[in-house]
N, C-alpha and C positions, 0 to 999 in steps of 0.2 A: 504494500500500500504506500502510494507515495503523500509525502505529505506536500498539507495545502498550501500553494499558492498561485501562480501566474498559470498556469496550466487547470487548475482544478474546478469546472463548471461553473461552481456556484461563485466562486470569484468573477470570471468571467460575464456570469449572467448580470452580476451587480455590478460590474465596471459600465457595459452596455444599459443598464438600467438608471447608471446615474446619469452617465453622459447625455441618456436621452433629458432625463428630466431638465439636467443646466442646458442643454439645447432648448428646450422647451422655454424656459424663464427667460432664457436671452432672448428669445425671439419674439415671446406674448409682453417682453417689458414695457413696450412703451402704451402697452392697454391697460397697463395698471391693475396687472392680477398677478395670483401667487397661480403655480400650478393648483394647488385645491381649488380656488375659486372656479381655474377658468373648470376641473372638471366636473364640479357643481355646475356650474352656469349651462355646461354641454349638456348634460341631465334635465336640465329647466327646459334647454330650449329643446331639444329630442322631444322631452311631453308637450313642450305647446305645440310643436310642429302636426302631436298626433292629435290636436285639441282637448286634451286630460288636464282634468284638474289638480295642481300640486300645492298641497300642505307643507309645514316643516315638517312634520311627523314620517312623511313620506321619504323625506331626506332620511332623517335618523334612521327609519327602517332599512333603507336602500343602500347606504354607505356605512350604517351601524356606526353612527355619531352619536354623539351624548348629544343634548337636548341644550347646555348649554354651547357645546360646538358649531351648532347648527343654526343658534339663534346670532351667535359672534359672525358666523361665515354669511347670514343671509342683510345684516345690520351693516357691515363693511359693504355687501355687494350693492346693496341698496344706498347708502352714501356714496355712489362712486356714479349713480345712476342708470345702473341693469337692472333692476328689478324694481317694482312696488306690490304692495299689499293690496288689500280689496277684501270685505268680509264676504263669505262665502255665504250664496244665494241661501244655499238648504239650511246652512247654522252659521249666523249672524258672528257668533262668537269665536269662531275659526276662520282665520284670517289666510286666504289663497296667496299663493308665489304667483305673478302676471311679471313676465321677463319684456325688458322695454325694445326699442328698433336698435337703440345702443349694444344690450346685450345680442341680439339677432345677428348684428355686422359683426362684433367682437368674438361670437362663436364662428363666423365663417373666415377668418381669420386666422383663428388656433387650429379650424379645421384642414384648413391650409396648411401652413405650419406643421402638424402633422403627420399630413402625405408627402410634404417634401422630407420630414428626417426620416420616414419608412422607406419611401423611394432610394436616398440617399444611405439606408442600412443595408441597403441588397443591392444599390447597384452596380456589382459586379457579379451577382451571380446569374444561374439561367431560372427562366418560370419553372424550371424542374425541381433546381435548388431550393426556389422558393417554397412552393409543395411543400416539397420533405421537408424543411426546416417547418413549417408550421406543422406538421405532423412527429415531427418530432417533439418539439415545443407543449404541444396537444397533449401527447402523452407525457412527456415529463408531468406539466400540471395532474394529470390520473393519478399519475403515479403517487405524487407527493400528496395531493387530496386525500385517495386511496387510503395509502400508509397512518396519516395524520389523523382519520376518521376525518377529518376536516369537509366543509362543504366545496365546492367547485370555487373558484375565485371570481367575487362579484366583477359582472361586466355592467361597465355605467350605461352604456345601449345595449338594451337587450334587443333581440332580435324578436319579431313579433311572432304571434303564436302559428302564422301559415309558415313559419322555416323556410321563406326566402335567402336564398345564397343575396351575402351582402358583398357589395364590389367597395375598392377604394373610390371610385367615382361617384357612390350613393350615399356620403357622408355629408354631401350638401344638400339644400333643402330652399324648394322655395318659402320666404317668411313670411307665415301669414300676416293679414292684418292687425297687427299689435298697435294701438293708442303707445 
């Protein structure tokens, strides 16, 4: 068994995971988010895009936030001007997430941003490579899930329940009409 370092997966996977995120922050900096926000904000605008209505409690549940994490992350987003409130039609006293045209631009931005450091993580292999590295990938998560008893690792866009194959190309979205 060799020991860990520059060679040993898990190193590797966390090198590639940080690099992305400081790619990430460099490039979403001048919108004025942290990576969590912006993938909150991506989450927001996913369910306005499907026209669903979103609570905090919805966050907490989704991203398994404390209640005071979620109220910090949604008070910043809204000071910054992506998001307002509005009591909700059915209970007055539950106040909905309604993401502004600000947050709508700002996600299609980071969605950007995204496909180019993906594009920019493979591009030197073949669509074959590609494949099997996500199948590889795939299975490593089984695995360690698997092993862990652990659930599957939350994805912030879920795929809807017809199991449409999603493309890089379908991460944009026309924005509805948002006030």
């Amino acid at each position: 068994m060799s020991p860990v370092g520059r060679d040993d997966l898990g190193f590797k996977i966390k090198t590639i995971s940080k690099l992305l995120a400081q790619n990430m922050t460099n490039s979403i900096a001048s919108l004025d988010l942290t990576s969590s926000q912006s993938v909150v904000l991506g989450y927001l605008c996913y369910r306005a895009q499907r026209q669903e209505t979103v609570y905090p409690r919805d966050l907490e549940r989704h991203f398994s936030f404390t209640h005071p994490t979620v109220s910090g992350l949604l008070q910043r987003l809204e000071a910054k001007g992506y998001l307002r409130f509005e009591p909700s039609p059915e209970d007055r006293r539950c106040k909905q997430i309604l993401v502004t045209r600000r947050a709508l631009e700002a996600n299609q931005q980071v969605l950007d941003h995204l496909a180019a450091a993906e594009q920019r993580l493979v591009s030197d292999m073949s669509p074959v490579e590609i494949t099997q590295l996500h199948s590889f990938l795939d299975r490593m998560i089984q695995n360690l899930s698997a092993s862990n008893g652990a659930a599957q690792a939350v994805d912030p866009f879920p795929r809807s329940a017809d199991k449409t194959e999603r493309k890089p190309e379908d991460h944009g979205w026309q924005s509805p009409d948002i006030r």
